[in-house]
C-alpha positions as CSV (number, residue, x, y, z in Angstrom):
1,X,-30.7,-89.8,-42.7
2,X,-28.5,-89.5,-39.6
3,X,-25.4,-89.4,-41.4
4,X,-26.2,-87.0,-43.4
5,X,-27.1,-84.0,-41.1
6,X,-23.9,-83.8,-39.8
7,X,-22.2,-83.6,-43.1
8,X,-24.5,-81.2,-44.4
9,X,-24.8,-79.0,-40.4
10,X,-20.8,-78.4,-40.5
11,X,-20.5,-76.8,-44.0
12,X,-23.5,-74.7,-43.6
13,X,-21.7,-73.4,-39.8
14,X,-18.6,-72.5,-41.7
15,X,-20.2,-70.8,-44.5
16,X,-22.5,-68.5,-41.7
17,X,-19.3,-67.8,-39.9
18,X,-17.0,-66.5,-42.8
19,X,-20.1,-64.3,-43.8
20,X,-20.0,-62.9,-40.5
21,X,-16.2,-62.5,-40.6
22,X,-16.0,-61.3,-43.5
23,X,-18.6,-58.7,-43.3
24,X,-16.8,-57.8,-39.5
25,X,-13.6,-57.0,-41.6
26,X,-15.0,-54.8,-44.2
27,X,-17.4,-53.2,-41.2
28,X,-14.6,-52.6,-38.5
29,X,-12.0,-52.0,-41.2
30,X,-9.4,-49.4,-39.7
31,X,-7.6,-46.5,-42.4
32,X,-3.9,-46.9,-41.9
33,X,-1.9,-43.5,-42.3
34,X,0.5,-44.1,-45.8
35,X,3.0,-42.4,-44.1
36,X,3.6,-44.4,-41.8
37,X,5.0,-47.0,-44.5
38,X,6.8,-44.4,-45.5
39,X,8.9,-43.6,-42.5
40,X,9.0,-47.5,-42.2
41,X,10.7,-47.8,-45.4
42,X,12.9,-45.0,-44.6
43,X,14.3,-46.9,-41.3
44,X,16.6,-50.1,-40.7
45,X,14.2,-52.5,-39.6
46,X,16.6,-54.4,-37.4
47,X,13.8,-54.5,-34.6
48,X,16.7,-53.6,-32.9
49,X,14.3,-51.4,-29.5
50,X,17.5,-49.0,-29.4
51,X,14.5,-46.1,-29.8
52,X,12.7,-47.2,-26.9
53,X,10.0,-49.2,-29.1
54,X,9.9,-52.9,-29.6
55,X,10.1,-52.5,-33.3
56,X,10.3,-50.3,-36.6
57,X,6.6,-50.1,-37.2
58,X,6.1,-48.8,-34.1
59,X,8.8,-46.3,-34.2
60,X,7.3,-45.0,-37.5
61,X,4.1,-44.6,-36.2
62,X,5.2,-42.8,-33.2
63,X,7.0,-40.7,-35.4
64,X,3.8,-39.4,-37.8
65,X,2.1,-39.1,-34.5
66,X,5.4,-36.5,-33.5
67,X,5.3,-38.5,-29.9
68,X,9.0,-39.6,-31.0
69,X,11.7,-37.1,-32.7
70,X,12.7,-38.0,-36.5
71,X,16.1,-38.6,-35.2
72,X,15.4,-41.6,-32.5
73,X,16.3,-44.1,-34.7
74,X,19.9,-45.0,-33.5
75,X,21.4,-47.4,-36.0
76,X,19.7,-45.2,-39.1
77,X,20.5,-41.9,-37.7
78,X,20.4,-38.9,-40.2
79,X,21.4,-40.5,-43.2
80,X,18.0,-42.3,-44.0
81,X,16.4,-38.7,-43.6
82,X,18.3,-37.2,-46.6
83,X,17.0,-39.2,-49.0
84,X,13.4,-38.7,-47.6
85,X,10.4,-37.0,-49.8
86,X,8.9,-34.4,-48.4
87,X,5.9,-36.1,-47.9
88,X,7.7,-38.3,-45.2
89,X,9.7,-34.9,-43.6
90,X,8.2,-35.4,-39.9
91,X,9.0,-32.4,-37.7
92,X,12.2,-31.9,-39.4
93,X,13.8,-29.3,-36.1
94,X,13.3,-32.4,-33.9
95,X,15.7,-34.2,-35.9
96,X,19.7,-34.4,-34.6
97,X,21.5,-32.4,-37.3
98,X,25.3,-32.6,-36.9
99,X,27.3,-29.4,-39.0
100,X,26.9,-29.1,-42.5
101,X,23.6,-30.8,-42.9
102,X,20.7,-29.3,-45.0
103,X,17.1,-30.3,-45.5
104,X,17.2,-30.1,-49.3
């Protein structure tokens, strides 16, 4: 009998404590915006920081949020942009344009 508690005690833990997890993520589970995936897509994803965040994600999310212009994205630039849906256009007058360049 004393060899069996413990091998019985441990799986019954576990299975209490993924119940608990489990029902924590589908309690505390957080909406991501899908445009931020979007912009994500659209950019390098070199991780490179040239845009003053330490990666693309961030960058993209900063740029939904419009606390970063379309444009900050150094090694992209505008070319990425043209090619965007205009579900993705983010505060397109924020956006570097050089001569010539058109939003459709």
């Amino acid at each position: 009998m004393n060899g069996i508690l413990p091998v019985l005690a441990v799986p019954a833990i576990g299975m209490v404590i993924g119940y608990l997890l489990g029902f924590a993520a589908l309690y505390f589970k957080v909406d991501k915006d899908p445009r931020i995936d979007a912009v994500a897509a659209l950019l390098p994803n070199g991780q490179c920081g040239q845009c003053g965040f330490p990666g693309c994600m961030q960058a993209a999310a900063a740029m939904v949020r419009g606390e970063a212009p379309a444009g900050a994205c150094t090694p992209g630039g505008a070319r990425p942009w043209r090619n965007a849906s205009p579900s993705c256009w983010i505060f397109p007058l924020t956006m570097p344009m050089t001569t010539g360049q058109a939003w459709l």
